[in-house]
N, C-alpha and C positions, 0 to 999 in steps of 0.2 A: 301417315305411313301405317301407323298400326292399324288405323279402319279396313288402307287400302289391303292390308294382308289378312286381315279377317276377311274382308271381304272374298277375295279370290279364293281361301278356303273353303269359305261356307259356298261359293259357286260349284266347287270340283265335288263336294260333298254332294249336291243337289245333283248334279250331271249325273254321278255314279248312281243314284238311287235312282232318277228317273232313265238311263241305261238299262240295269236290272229290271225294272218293271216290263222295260216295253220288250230285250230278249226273252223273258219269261212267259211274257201274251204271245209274241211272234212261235216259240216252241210251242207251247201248250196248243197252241191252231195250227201246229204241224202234225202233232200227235193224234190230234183229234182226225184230221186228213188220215193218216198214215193207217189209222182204226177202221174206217170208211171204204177201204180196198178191199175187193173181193174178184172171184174168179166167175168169169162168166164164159164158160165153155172153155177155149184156148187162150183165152184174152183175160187180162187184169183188168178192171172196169175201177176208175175212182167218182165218186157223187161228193160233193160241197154240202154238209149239212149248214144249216143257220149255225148253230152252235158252233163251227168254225170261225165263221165272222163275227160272233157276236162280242165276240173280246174285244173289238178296235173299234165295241161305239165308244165314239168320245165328244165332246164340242167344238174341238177342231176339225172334225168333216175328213179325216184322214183315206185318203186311198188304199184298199189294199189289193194286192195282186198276191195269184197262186197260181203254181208251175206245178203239173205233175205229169214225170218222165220216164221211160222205162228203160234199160240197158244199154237199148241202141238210140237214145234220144228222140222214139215218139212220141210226140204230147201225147197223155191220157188225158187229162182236164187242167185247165187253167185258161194263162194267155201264151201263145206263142210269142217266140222271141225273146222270153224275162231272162235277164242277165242272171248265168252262174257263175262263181269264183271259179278262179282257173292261177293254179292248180287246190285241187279239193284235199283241204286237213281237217276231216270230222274226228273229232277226239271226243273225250269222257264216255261216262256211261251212256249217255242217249247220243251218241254217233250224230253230235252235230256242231256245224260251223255258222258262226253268224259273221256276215259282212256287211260292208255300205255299198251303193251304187247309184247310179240311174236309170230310170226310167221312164221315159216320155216327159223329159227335160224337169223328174220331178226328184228331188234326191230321197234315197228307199233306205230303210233298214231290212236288212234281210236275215233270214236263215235257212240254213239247207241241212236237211236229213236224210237216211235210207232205210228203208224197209226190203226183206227178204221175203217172197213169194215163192210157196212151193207147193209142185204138181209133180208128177209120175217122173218128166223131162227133167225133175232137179228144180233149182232156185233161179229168181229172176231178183234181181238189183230194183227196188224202184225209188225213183230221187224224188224228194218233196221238199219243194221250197216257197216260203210263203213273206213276204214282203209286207212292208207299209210306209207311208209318207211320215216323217216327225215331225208332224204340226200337234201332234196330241202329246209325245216326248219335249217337244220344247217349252209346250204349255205346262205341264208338270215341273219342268224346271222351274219356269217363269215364278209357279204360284210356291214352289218351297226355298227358291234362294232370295227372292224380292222381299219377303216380310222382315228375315234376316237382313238385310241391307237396312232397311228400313228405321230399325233397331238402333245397328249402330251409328245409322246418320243424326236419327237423335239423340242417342247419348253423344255423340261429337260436339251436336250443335250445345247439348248441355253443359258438356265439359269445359267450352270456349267461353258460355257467359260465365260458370260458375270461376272459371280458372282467371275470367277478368274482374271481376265482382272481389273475388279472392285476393288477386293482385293491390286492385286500385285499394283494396281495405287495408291491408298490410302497407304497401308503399307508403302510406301516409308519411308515418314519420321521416324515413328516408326524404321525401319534397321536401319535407319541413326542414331538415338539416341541409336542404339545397339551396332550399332561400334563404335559412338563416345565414350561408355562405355567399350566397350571391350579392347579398345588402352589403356586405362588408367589403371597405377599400382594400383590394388586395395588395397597397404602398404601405400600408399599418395592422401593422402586427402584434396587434392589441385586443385583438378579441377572443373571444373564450364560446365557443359550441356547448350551450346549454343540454347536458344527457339527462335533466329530469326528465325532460320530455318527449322523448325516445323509450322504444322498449327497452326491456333488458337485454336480447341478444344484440343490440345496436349499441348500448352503451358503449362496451369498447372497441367501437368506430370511431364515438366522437371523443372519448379518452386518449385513443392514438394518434388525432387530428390535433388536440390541443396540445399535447407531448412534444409532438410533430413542431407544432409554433412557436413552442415555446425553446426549443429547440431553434430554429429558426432566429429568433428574437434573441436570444442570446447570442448568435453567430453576428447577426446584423449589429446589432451593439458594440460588439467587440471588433468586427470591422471599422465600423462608425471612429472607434475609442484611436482602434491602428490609425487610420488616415488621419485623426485630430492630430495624431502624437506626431504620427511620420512628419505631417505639413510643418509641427513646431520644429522638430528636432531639422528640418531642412529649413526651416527661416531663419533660424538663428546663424549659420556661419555665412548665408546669402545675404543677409541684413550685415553682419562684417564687412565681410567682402564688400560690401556696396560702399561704406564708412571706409574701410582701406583705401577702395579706389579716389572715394573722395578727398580723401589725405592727400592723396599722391598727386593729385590736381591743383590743388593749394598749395601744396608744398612748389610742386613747378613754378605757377605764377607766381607765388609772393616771396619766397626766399632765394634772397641774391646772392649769399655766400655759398660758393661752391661745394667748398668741405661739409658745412651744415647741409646741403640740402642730398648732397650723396649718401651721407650717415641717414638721414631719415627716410629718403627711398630705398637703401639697404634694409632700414627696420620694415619698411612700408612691405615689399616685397618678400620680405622672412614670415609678415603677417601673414599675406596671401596665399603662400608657401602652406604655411600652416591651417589656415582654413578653409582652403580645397584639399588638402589632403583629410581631413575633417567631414567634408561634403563627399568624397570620395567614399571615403570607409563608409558612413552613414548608407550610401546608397549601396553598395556591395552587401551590407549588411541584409537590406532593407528585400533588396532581391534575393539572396540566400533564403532571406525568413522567406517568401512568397513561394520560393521552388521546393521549400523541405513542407509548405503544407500544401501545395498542389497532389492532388489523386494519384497522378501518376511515381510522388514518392513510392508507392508502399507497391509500384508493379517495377517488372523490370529489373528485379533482384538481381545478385551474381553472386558467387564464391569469392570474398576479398580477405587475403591474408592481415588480420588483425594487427599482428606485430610489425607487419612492414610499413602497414600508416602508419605507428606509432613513429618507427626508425626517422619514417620521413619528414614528419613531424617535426621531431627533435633537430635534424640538421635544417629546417629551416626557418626553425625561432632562436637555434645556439647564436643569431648573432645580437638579436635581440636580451638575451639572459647574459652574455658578456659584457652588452654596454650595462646592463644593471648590477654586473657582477655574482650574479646569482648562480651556486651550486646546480646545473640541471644534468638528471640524470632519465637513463635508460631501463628499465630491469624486466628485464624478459628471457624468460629461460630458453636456454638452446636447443630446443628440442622445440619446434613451433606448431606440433600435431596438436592439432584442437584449436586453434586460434584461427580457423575460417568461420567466417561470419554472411551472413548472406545480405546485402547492400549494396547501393550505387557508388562508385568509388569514390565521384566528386563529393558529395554527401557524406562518406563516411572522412576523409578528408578534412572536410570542412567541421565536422562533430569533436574530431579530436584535436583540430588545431585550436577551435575557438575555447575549448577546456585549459588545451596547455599555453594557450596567451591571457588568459582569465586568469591564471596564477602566476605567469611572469608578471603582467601587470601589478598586481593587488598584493605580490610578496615586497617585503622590503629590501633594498639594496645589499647584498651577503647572505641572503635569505638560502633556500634550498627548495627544490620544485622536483619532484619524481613521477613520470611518467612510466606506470606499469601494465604489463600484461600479462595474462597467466591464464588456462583453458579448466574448465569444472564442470562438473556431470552434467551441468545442464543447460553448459556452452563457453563461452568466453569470456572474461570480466577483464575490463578495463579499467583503471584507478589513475588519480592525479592527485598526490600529495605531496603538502606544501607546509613551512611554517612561518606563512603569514598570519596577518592579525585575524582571519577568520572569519567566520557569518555570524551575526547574533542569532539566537534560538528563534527568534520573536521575526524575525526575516526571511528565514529559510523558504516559507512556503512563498515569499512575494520576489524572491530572486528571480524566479522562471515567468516574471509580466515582464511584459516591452517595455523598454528606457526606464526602468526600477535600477537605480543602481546604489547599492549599500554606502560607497562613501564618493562624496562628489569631488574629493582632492585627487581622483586618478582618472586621467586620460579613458574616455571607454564613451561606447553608445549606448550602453544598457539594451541589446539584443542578444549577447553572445551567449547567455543561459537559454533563453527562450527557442535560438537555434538549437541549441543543442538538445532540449526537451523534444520539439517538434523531428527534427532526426531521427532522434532516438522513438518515439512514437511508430513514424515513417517505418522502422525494420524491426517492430517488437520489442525494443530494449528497453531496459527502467532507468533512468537517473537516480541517485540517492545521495544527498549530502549529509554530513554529520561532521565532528569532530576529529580530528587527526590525533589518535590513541596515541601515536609515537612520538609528539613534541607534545611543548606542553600549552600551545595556542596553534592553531591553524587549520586548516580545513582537509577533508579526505571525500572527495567525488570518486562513486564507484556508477559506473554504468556496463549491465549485466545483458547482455548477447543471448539471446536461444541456440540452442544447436543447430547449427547449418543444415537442411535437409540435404538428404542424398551423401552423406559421409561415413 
């Protein structure tokens, strides 16, 4: 593109100079004409010196023609019949117009002038127009815009090997970072992109590619780790289950006492009871975790009143904390301004139930469990405190892994922290455990909300 616009430049440049040159011959052999007129008795007489024509020798063999006319349009000298412009605009100080035409199928530049003759009778008008072929104007073209082209075709052609020569030298390490990828099983995600041998500005390519994997590698592991655990924690009550059923089969066939065999299909069935509801929670759990770390957590926000999951909450684990006997309470101030939080409803739901059943569970029977809310400069904060036996110091950070669970004498999946970390991710929030200041053992979960935009 840029040649081709250099190019057309440097043509129009060339046009106009060889323009200029040839009106400039065409006037100067008009003037010279115009000089050449004299009076011969009653009559203006015009003669053709050499020196008129001698301007349009050129190597292109050009033609030229010359009209000279007088007032009423009798030739004085030339050729009859040479086209004038019509109508006539001779302007500047030499009173002349130059046009294009034809003439005997040959295309002409022309130009036309006047000169003023006077005798005793006054002034006569006389028109001089003198023509020629542009075969000498084009060749002037030819010879001042062709060298320029010429120019730039080779600096192109240079620029094309240079800018591949340039390329293929630089590209190197890039291929080499392409095979060194290309070798590599892309099922293992084990290899590391050597940056010694790379430039420097490439280096943190293949730093961000290894970042990248390792990243990767870390995901893939911890998936790996999920599915080992998920598979265990579902074989276990399905391996029951399978033992239950076969009790119940035996029990059928071989015991003949009625009462006996009632009483142990009762226990047989209170089993089953108990470890599909087991298989149950597990998978509930298992999908919850799957939907709080899916992409589309963290889109799809809304304005949800903070306080009123909590209220819901509460009415429906109070029958849960009654069978345990457990003090559970409310405390949220009347005043609920500030307690919007931007979340999915199910999801935030699910965040504060699995909190406030994580400490009915793990409190002990007469225990006391407080579900709070309260709004803060820099959003909302949620709290659940409890005095139960607590988290060890040395546990705290391994609560939030999958099926981790601090003491194995209670009922639980070991996902309910892990939900709740990944939620709270999902819409910005922090979880934070510590010590419960106001008993004198048990634990204090505070998870801290942003400010809801647009409030």
């Amino acid at each position: 593109v840029f040649v081709a616009v250099c190019g057309f430049l440097s043509w129009r440049n060339a046009a106009e100079v060889a323009d200029y040159v040839q009106d400039h011959d065409l006037l100067a052999s008009a003037k010279v004409l115009s000089d050449r007129l004299i009076w011969e008795g009653d009559d203006v007489r015009a003669s053709v010196p050499p020196a008129a024509l001698s301007l349009f020798v050129s190597p292109a063999r050009d033609h030229v023609f010359l009209s000279v006319t007088d007032a009423n349009g009798r030739l004085l000298a030339g050729l009859p019949g040479f086209p004038l412009p019509q109508p006539r605009r001779l302007s500047g100080v030499d009173r002349a117009q130059w046009y294009d035409a034809s003439y005997e199928g040959l295309p002409v530049r022309a130009v036309i002038t006047q000169r003023s003759m006077y005798d005793v009778a006054g002034a006569r008008a006389i028109t001089i127009a003198v023509g020629k072929t542009t075969g000498s104007r084009d060749h002037m073209l030819h010879s001042l815009w062709w060298p320029t082209m010429e120019y730039l075709l080779v600096a192109l052609l240079l620029a094309i090997v240079l800018t591949t020569l340039a390329l293929t030298w630089e590209l190197r390490p890039v291929v080499r970072l392409s095979r060194q990828l290309a070798e590599r099983d892309p099922l293992h995600l084990d290899f590391v992109v050597d940056a010694r041998a790379l430039h420097t500005e490439l280096r943190p390519v293949a730093e961000t590619i290894n970042r990248f994997v390792r990243q990767l590698r870390k995901h893939s592991e911890a998936q790996r780790r999920f599915i080992a655990d998920a598979a265990h924690q579902l074989r276990t009550p399905l391996a029951l289950q399978a033992s239950q059923i076969e009790f119940a089969r035996y029990t059928r066939a071989h015991r003949q006492n009625w009462e006996t065999r009632r009483a142990d299909m009762d226990a047989v069935w209170l089993a089953l009871q108990t470890s599909n509801h087991r298989l149950v929670e597990v998978t509930n759990k298992l999908l919850l975790l799957a939907q709080a770390e899916h992409g589309d957590a963290h889109t799809h926000l809304e304005h949800v009143d903070l306080a009123a999951v909590a209220l819901r909450s509460v009415e429906h684990l109070a029958a849960l904390a009654d069978r345990r006997h457990i003090d559970l309470g409310l405390d949220v101030a009347k005043s609920t301004a500030g307690t919007l939080v931007q979340a999915q409803p199910a999801l935030l739901d699910a965040l504060v139930s699995n909190l406030l059943d994580n400490a009915l569970r793990y409190t002990q029977e007469g225990g006391r469990v407080t579900l709070g809310v309260r709004a803060a400069d820099a959003g909302a904060v949620l709290t659940v405190e409890d005095n139960g036996p607590g988290i060890p110091a040395e546990a705290i950070e391994r609560v939030f892994e999958r099926f981790y669970r601090v003491s194995q004498d209670t009922e639980g999946t070991g996902l309910g922290l892990a939900i709740v970390q990944e939620i709270a991710r999902a819409f910005s929030a922090t979880v934070h455990l510590a010590p419960n200041p106001r008993e004198a053992h048990g634990l204090l979960v505070t998870v801290r909300f942003p400010a809801a935009a647009g409030i």
